[in-house]
Each structure stands twice: as structure tokens, then as C-alpha cells.
N, CA, C and O atoms as a GROMACS GRO file, in nm:
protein
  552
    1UNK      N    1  -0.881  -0.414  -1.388
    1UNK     CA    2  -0.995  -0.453  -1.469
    1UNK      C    3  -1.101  -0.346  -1.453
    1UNK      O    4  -1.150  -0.310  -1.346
    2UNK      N    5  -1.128  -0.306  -1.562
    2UNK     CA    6  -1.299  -0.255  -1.584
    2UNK      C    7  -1.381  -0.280  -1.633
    2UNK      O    8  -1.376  -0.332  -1.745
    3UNK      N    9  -1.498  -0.252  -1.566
    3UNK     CA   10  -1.645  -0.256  -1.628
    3UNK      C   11  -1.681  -0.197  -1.750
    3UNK      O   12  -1.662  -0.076  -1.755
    4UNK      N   13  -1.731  -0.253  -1.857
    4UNK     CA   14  -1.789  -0.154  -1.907
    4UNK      C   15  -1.969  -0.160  -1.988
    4UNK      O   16  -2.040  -0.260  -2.002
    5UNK      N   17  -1.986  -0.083  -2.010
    5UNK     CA   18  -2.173  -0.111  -1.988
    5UNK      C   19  -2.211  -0.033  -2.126
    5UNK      O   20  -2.179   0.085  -2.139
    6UNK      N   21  -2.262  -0.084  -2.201
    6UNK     CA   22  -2.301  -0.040  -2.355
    6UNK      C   23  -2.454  -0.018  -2.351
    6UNK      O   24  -2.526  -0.095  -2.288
    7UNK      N   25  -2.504   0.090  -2.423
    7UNK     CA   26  -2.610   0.112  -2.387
    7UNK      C   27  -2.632   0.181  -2.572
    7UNK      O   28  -2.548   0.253  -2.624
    8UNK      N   29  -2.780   0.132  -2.650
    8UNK     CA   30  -2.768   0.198  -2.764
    8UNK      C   31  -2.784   0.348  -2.817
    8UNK      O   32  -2.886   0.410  -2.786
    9UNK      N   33  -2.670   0.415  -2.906
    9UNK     CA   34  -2.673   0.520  -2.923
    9UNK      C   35  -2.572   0.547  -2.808
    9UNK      O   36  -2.522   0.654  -2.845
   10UNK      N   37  -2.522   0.521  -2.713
   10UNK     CA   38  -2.466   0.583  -2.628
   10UNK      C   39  -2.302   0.556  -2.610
   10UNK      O   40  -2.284   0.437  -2.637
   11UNK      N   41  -2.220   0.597  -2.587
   11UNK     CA   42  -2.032   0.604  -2.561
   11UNK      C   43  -2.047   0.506  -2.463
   11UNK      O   44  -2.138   0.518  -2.382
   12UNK      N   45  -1.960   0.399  -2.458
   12UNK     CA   46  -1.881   0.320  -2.421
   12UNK      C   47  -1.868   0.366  -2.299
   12UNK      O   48  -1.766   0.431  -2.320
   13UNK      N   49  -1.896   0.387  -2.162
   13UNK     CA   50  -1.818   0.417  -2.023
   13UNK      C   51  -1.750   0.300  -1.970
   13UNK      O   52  -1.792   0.184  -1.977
   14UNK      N   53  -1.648   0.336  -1.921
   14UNK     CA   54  -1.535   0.238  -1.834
   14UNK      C   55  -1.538   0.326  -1.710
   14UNK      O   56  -1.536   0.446  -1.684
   15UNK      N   57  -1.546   0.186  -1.633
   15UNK     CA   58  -1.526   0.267  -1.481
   15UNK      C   59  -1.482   0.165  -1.369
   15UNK      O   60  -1.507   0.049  -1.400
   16UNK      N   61  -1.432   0.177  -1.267
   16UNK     CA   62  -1.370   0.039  -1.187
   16UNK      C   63  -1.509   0.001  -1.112
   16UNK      O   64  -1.584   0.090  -1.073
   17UNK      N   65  -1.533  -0.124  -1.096
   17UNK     CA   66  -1.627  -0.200  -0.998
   17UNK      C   67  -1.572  -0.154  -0.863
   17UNK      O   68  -1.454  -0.125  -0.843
   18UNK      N   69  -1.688  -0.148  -0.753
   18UNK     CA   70  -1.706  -0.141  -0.653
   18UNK      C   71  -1.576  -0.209  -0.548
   18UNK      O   72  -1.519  -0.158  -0.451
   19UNK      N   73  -1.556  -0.367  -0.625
   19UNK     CA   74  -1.456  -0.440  -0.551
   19UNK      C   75  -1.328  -0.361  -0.603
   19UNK      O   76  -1.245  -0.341  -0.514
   20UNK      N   77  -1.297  -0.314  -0.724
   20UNK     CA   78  -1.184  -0.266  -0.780
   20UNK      C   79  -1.172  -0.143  -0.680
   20UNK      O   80  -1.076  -0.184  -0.614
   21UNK      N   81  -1.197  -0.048  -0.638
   21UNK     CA   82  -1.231   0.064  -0.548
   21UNK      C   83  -1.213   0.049  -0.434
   21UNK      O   84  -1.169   0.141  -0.365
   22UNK      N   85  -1.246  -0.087  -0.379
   22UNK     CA   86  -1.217  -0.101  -0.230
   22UNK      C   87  -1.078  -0.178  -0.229
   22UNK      O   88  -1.020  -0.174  -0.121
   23UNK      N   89  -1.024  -0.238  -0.319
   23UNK     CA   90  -0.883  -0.329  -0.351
   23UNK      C   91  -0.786  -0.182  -0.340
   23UNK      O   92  -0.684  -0.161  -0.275
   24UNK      N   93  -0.849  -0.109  -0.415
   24UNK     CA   94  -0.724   0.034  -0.414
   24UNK      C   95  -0.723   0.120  -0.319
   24UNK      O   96  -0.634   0.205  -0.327
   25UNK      N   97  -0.809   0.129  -0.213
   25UNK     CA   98  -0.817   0.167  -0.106
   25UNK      C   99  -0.791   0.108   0.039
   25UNK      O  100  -0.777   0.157   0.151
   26UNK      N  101  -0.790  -0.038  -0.020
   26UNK     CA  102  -0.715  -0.095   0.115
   26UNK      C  103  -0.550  -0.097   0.023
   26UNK      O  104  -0.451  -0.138   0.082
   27UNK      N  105  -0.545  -0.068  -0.066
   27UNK     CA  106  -0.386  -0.080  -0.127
   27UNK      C  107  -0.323   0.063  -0.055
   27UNK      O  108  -0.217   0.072   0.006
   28UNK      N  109  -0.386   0.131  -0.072
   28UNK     CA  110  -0.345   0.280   0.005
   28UNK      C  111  -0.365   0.303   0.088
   28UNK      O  112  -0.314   0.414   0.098
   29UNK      N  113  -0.428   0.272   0.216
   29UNK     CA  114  -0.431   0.202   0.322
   29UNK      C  115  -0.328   0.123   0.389
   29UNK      O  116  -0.322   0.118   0.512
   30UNK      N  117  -0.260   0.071   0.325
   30UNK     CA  118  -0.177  -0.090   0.354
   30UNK      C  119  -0.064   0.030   0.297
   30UNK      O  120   0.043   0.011   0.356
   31UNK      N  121  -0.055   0.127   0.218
   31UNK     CA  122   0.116   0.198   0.196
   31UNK      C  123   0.126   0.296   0.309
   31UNK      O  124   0.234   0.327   0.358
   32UNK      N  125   0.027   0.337   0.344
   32UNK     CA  126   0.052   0.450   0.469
   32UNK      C  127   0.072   0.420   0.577
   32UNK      O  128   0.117   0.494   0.664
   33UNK      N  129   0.029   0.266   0.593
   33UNK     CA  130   0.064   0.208   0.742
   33UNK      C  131   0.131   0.179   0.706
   33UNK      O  132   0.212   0.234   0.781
   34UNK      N  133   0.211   0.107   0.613
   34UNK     CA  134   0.383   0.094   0.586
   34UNK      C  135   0.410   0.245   0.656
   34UNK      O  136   0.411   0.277   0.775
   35UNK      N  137   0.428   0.310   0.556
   35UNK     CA  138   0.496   0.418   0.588
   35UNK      C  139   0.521   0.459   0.752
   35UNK      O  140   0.633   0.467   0.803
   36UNK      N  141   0.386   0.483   0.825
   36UNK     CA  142   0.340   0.540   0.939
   36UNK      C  143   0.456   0.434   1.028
   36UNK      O  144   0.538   0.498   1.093
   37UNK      N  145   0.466   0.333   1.032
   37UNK     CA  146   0.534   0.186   1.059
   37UNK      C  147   0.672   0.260   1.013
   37UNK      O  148   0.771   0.213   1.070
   38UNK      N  149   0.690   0.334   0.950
   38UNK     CA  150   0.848   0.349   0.978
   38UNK      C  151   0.976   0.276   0.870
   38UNK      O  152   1.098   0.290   0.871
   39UNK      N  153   0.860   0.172   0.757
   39UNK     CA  154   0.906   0.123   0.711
   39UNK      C  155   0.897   0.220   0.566
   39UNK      O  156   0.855   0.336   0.562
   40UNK      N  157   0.961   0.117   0.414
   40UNK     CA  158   0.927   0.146   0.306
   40UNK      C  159   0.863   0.044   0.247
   40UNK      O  160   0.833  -0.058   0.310
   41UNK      N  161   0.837   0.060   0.126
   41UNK     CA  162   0.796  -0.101   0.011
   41UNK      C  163   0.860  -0.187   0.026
   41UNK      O  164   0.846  -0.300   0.071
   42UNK      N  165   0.977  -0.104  -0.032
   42UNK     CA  166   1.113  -0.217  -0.072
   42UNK      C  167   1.132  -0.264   0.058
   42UNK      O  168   1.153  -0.385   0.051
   43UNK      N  169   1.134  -0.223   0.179
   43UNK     CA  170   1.228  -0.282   0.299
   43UNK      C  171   1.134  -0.414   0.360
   43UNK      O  172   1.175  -0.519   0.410
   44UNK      N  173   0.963  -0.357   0.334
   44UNK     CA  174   0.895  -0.410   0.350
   44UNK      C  175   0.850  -0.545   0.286
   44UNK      O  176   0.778  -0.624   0.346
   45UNK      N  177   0.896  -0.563   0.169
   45UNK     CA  178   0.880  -0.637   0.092
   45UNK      C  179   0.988  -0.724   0.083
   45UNK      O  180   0.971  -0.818   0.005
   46UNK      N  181   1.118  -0.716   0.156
   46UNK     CA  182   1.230  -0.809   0.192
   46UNK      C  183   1.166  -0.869   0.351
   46UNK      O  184   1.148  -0.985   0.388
   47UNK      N  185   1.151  -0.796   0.391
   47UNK     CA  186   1.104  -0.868   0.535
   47UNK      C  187   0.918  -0.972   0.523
   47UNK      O  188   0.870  -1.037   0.616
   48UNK      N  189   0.865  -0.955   0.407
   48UNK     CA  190   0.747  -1.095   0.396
   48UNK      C  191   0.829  -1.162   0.292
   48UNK      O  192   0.765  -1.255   0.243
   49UNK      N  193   0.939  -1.152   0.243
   49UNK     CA  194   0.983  -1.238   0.089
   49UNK      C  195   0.909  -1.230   0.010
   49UNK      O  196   0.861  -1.344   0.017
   50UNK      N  197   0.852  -1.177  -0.073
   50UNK     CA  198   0.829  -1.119  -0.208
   50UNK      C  199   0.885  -0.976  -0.248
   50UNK      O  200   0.920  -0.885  -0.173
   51UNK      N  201   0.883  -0.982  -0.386
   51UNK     CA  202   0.932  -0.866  -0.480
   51UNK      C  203   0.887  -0.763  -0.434
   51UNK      O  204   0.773  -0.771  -0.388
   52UNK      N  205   0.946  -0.648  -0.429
   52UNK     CA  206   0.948  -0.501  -0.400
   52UNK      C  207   0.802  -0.459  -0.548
   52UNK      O  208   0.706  -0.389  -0.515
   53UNK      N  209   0.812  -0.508  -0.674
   53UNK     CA  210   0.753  -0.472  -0.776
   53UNK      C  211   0.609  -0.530  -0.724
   53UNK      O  212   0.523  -0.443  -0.721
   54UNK      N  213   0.560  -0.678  -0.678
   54UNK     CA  214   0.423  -0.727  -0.630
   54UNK      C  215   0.411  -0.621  -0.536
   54UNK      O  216   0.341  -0.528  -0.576
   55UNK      N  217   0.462  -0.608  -0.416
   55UNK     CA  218   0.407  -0.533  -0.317
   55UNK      C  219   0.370  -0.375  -0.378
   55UNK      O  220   0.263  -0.319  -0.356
   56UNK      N  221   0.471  -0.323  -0.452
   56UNK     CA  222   0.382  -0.203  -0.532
   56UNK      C  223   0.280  -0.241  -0.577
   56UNK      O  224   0.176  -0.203  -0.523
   57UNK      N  225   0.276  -0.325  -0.688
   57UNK     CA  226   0.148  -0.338  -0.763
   57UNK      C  227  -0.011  -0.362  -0.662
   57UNK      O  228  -0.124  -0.342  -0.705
   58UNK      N  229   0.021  -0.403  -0.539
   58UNK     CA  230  -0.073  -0.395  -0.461
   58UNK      C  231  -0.083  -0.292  -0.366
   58UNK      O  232  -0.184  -0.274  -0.298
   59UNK      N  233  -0.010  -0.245  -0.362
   59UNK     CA  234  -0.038  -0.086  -0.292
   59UNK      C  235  -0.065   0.071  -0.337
   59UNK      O  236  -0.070   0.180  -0.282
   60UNK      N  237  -0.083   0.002  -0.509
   60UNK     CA  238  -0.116   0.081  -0.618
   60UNK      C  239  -0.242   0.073  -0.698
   60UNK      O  240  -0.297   0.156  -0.770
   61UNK      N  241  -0.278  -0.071  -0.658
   61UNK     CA  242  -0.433  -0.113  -0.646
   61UNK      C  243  -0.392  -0.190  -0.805
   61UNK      O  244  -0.480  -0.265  -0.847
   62UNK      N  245  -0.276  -0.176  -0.888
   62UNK     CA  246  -0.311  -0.250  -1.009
   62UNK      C  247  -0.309  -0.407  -0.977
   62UNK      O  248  -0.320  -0.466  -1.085
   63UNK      N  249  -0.299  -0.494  -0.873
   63UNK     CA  250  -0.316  -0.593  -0.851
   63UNK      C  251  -0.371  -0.625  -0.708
   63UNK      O  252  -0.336  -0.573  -0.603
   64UNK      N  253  -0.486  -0.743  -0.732
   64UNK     CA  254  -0.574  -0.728  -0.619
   64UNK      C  255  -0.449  -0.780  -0.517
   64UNK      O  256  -0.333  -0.803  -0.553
   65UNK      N  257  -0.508  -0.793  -0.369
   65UNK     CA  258  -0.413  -0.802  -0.227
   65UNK      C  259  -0.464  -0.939  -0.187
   65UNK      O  260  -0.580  -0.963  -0.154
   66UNK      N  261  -0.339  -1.048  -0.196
   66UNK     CA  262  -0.376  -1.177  -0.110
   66UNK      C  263  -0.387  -1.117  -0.062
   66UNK      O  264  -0.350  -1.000  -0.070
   67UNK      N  265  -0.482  -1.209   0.060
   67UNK     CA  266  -0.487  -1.250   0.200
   67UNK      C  267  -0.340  -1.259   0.267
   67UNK      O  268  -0.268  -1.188   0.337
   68UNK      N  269  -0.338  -1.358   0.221
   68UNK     CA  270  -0.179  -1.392   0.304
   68UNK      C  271  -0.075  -1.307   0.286
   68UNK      O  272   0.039  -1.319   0.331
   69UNK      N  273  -0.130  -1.192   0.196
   69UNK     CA  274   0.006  -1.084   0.230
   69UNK      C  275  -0.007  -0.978   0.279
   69UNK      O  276   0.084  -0.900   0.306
   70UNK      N  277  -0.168  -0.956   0.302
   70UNK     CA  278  -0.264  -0.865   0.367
   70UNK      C  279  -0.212  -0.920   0.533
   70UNK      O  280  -0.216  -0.830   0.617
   71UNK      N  281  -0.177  -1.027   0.572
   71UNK     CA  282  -0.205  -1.093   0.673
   71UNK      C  283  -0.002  -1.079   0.735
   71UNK      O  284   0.044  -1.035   0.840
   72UNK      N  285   0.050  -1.125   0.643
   72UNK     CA  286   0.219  -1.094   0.666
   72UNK      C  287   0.237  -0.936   0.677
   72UNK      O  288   0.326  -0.914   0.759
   73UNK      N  289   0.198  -0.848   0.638
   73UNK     CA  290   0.206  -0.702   0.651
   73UNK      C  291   0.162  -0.661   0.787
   73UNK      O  292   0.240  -0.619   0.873
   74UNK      N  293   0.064  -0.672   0.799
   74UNK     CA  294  -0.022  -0.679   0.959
   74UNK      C  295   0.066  -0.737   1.084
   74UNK      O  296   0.095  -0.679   1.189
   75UNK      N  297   0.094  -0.848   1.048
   75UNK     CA  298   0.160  -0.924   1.116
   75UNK      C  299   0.277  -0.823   1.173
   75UNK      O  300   0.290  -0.778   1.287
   76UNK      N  301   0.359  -0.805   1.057
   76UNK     CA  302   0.539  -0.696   1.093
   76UNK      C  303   0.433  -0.572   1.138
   76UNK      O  304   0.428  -0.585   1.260
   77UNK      N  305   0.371  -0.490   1.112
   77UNK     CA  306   0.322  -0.387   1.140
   77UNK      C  307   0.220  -0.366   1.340
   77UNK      O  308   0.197  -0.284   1.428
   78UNK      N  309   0.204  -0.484   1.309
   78UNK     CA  310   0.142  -0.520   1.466
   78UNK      C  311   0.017  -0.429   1.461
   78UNK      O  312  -0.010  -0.329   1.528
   79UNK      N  313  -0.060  -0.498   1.352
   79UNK     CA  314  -0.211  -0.421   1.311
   79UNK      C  315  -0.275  -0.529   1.331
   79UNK      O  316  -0.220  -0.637   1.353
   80UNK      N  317  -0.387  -0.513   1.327
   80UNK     CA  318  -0.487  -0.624   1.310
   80UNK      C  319  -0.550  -0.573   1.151
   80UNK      O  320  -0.573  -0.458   1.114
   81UNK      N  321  -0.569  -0.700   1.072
   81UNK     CA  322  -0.616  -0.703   0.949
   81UNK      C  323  -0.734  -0.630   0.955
   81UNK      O  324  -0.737  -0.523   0.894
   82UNK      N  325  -0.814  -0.659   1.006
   82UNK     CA  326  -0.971  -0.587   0.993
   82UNK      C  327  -0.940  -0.466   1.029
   82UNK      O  328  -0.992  -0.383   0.954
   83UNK      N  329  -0.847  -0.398   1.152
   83UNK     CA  330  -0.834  -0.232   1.178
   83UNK      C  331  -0.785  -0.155   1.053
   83UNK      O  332  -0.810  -0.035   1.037
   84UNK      N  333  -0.691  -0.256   0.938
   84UNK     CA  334  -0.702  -0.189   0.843
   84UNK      C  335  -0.781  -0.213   0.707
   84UNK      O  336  -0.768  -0.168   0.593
   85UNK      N  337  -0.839  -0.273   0.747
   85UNK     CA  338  -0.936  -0.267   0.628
   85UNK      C  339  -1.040  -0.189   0.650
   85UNK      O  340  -1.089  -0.117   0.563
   86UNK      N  341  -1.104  -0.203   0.830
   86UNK     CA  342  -1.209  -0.097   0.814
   86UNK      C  343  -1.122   0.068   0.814
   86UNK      O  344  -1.206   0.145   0.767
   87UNK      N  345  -1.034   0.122   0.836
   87UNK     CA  346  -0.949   0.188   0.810
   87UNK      C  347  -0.955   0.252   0.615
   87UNK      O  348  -0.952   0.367   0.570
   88UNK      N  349  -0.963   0.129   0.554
   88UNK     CA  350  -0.966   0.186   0.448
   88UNK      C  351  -1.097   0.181   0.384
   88UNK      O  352  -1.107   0.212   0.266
   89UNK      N  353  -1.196   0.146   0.450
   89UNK     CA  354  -1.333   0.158   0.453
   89UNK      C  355  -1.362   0.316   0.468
   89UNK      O  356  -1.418   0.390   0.388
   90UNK      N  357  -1.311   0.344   0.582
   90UNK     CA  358  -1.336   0.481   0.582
   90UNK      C  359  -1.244   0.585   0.515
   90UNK      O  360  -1.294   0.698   0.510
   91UNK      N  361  -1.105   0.569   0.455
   91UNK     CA  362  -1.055   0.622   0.337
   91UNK      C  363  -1.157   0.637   0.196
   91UNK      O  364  -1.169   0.740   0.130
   92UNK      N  365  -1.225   0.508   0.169
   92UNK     CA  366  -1.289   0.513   0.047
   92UNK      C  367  -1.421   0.601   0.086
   92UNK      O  368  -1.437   0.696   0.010
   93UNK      N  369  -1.513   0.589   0.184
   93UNK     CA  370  -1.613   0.659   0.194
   93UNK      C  371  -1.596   0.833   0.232
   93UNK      O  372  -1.685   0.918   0.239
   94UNK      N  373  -1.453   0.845   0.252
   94UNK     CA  374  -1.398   0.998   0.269
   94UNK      C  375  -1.398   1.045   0.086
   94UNK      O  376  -1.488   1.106   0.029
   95UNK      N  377  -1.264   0.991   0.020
   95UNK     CA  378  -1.273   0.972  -0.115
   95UNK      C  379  -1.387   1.016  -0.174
   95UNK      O  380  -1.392   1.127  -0.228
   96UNK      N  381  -1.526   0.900  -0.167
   96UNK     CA  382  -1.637   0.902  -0.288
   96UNK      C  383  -1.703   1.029  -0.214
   96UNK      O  384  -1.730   1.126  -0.285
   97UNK      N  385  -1.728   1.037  -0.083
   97UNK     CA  386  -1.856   1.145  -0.052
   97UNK      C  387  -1.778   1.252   0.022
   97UNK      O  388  -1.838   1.318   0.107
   98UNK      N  389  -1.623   1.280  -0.007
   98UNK     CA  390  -1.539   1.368   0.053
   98UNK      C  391  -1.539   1.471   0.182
   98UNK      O  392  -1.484   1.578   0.207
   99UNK      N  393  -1.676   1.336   0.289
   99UNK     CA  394  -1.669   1.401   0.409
   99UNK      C  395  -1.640   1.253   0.503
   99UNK      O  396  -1.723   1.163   0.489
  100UNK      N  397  -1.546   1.236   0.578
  100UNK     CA  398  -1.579   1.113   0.710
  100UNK      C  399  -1.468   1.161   0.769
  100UNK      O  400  -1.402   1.259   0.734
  101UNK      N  401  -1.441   1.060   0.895
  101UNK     CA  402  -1.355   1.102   0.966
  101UNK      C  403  -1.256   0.997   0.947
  101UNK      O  404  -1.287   0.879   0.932
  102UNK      N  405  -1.120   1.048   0.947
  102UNK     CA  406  -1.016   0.974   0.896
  102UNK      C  407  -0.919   0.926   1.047
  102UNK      O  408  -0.909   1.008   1.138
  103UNK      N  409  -0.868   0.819   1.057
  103UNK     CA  410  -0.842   0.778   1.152
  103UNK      C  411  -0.677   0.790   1.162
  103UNK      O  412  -0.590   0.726   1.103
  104UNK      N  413  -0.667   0.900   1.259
  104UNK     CA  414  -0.514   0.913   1.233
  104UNK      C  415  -0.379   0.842   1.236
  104UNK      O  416  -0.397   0.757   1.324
  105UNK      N  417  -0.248   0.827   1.190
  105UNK     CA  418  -0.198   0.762   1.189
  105UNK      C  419  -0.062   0.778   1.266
  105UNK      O  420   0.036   0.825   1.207
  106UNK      N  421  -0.054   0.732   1.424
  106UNK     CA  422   0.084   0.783   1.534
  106UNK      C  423   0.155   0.684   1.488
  106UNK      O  424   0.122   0.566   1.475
  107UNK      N  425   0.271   0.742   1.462
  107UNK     CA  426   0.425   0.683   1.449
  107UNK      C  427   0.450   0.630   1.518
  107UNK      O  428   0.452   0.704   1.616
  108UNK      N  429   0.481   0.510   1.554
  108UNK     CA  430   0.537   0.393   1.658
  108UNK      C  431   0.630   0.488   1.709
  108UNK      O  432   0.669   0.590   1.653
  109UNK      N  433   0.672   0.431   1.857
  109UNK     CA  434   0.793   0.479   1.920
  109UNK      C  435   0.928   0.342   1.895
  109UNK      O  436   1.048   0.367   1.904
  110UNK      N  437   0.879   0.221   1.869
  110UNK     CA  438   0.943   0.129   1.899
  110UNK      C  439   0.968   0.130   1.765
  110UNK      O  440   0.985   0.011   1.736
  111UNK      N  441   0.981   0.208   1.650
  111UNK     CA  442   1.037   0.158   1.482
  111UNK      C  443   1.160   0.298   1.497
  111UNK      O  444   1.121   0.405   1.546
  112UNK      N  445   1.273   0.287   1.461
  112UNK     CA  446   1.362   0.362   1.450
  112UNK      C  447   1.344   0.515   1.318
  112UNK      O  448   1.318   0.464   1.209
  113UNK      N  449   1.348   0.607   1.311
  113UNK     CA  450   1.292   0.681   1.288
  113UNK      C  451   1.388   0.712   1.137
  113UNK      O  452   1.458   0.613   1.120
  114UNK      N  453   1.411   0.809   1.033
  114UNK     CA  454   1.437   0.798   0.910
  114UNK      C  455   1.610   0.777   0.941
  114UNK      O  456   1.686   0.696   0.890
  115UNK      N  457   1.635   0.877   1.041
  115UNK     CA  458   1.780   0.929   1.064
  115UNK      C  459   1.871   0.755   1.132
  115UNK      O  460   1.986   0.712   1.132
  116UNK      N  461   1.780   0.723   1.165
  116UNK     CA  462   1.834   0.564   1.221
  116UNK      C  463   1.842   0.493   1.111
  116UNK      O  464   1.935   0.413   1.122
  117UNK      N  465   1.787   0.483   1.008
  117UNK     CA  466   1.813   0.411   0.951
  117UNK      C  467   1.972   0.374   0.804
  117UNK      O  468   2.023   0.440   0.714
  118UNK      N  469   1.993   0.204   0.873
  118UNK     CA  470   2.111   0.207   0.780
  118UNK      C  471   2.081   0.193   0.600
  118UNK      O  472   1.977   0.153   0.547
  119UNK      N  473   2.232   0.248   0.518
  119UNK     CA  474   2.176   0.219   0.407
  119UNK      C  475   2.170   0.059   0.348
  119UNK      O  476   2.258  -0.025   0.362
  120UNK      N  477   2.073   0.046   0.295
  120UNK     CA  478   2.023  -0.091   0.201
  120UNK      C  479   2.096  -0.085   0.072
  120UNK      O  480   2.078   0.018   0.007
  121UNK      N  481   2.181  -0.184   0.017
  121UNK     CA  482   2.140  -0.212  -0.074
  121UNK      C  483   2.139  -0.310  -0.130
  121UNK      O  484   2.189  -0.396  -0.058
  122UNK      N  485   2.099  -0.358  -0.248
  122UNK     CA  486   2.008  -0.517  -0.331
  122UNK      C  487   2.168  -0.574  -0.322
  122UNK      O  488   2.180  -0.655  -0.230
  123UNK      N  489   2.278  -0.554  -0.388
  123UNK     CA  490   2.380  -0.626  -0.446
  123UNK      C  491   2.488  -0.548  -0.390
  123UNK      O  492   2.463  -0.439  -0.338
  124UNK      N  493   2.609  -0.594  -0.396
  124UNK     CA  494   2.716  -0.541  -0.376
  124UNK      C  495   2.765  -0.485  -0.517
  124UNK      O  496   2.719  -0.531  -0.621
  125UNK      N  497   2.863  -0.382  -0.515
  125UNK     CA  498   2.890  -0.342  -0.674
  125UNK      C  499   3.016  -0.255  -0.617
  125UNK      O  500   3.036  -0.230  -0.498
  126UNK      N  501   3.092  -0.218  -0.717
  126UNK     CA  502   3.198  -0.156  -0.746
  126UNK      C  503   3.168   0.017  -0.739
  126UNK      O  504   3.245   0.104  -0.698
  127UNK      N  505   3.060   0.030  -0.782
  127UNK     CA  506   2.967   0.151  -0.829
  127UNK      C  507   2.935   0.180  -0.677
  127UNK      O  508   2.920   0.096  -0.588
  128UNK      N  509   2.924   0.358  -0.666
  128UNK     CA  510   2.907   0.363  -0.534
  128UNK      C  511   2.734   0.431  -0.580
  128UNK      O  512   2.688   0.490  -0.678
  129UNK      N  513   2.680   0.381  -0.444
  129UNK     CA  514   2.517   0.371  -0.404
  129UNK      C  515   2.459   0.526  -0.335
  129UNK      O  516   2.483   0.528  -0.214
  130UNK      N  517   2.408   0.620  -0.372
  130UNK     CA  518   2.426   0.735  -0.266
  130UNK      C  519   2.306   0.696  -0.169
  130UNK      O  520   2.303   0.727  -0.050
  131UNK      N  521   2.198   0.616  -0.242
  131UNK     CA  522   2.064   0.592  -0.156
  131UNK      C  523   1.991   0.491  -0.231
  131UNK      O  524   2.017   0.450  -0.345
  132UNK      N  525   1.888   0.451  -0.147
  132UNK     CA  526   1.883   0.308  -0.220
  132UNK      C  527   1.726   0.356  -0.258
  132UNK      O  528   1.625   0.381  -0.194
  133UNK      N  529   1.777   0.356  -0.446
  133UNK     CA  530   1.716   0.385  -0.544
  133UNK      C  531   1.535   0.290  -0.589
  133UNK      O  532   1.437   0.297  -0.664
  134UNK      N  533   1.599   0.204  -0.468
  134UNK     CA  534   1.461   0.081  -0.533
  134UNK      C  535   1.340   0.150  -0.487
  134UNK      O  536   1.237   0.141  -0.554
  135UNK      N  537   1.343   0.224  -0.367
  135UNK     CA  538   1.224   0.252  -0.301
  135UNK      C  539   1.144   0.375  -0.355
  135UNK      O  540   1.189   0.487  -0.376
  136UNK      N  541   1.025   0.335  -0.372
  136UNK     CA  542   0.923   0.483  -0.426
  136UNK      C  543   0.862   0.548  -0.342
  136UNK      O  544   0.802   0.651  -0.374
  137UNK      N  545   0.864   0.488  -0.182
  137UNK     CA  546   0.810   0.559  -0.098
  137UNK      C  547   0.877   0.663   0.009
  137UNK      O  548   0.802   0.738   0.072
  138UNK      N  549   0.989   0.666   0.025
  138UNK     CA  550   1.034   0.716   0.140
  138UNK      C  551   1.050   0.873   0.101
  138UNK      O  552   1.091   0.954   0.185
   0.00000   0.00000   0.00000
């Protein structure tokens, strides 16, 4: 969703609200600690039970982030909700005024690393799988 603000004589501006800005920054926020976590979307998104496609759409910012899935992510990730939100507090204030300090992100020792991991896939098929195509992040 956007704002938009009409003013006479003047072009139409569209621009995202403040809340829209911080929804897409804890969405990108919430994909890098996936990532950092060792995980993907898709793998991630079988282990809270919902769709691989919702969990994009919220880590892409086009759909705002329950709680409760803000809260199941955290949970498998062994974050605390607020470390990443203020986390992406300071992503967005890096972003708009392109100076802060960004809080780095160490790779668990306890998540098995790319080479460990077995292949996934959705269905069984006749058709052979070389890699499992669902994921946009890895």
C-alpha cells in the first residue's frame, strides 16, 4: 500500500508510509537471519507450516508480518523478537541516512552448513530433481 498526497497544480506522489518501510525492513531483516541461521524460505517455511509463497511475501515486505510468525521464526532461529526488530531498526536507519552501525551476523555452529545439507523435495516424481527449485534464497 501507498500513500498518496495531492496537492493543486501539482503530480500525484506515491510513496510507502513510515509503517510500510519498517514492515520491509524487518522483512529483510527476518530473510538474513534465515539465511545467517543456515536455513532457506522454503525450508523455513515447512518447519512453521505455512506456504513457502506467504513467507516470501513477508520477507519481501509485499505483505505485512504477523506476529505469530514473527514469533515462530524467532522461535526455530533462537532470536529474541525484539533483537530482531531492533536489528532492523537499525537496517532502516542505515538505508534512509546511509550511515549506522550494522549489527553483524555469526553463523551458528550448531546449524549444519550448505555442504550438509540433504536434498528436499515437495513431491515425489518420476522426473529427476537436480536441486530444489522452490527456494529463492540459497
Amino acid at each position: 500500500m501507498t500513500a498518496c498526497w495531492r496537492q493543486a497544480g501539482a503530480i500525484v506522489t506515491q510513496m510507502e508510509t513510515p509503517g510500510e518501510q519498517f514492515n520491509a525492513a524487518v522483512g529483510r531483516q527476518l530473510r538474513g537471519e534465515i539465511a545467517a541461521g543456515g536455513s532457506s524460505i522454503a525450508g523455513m517455511a515447512r518447519q512453521i507450516g505455512i506456504a513457502r509463497s506467504a513467507l516470501d511475501n513477508y520477507v519481501t515486505g509485499k505483505r505485512s508480518i504477523p506476529v505469530p510468525i514473527l514469533y515462530a521464526v524467532c522461535a526455530i532461529l533462537d532470536i529474541a523478537p525484539h533483537k530482531l526488530v531492533a536489528r532492523a531498526e537499525e537496517r532502516l536507519l542505515s538505508e534512509s541516512e546511509h550511515t549506522a552501525t550494522v549489527t553483524p551476523l555469526h553463523r551458528r555452529t550448531d546449524v549444519p552448513g550448505r555442504s550438509d545439507n540433504e536434498a528436499e523435495v515437495a513431491f515425489r516424481s518420476h522426473l529427476s530433481h537436480d536441486s530444489d527449485t522452490d527456494d529463492l534464497y540459497q
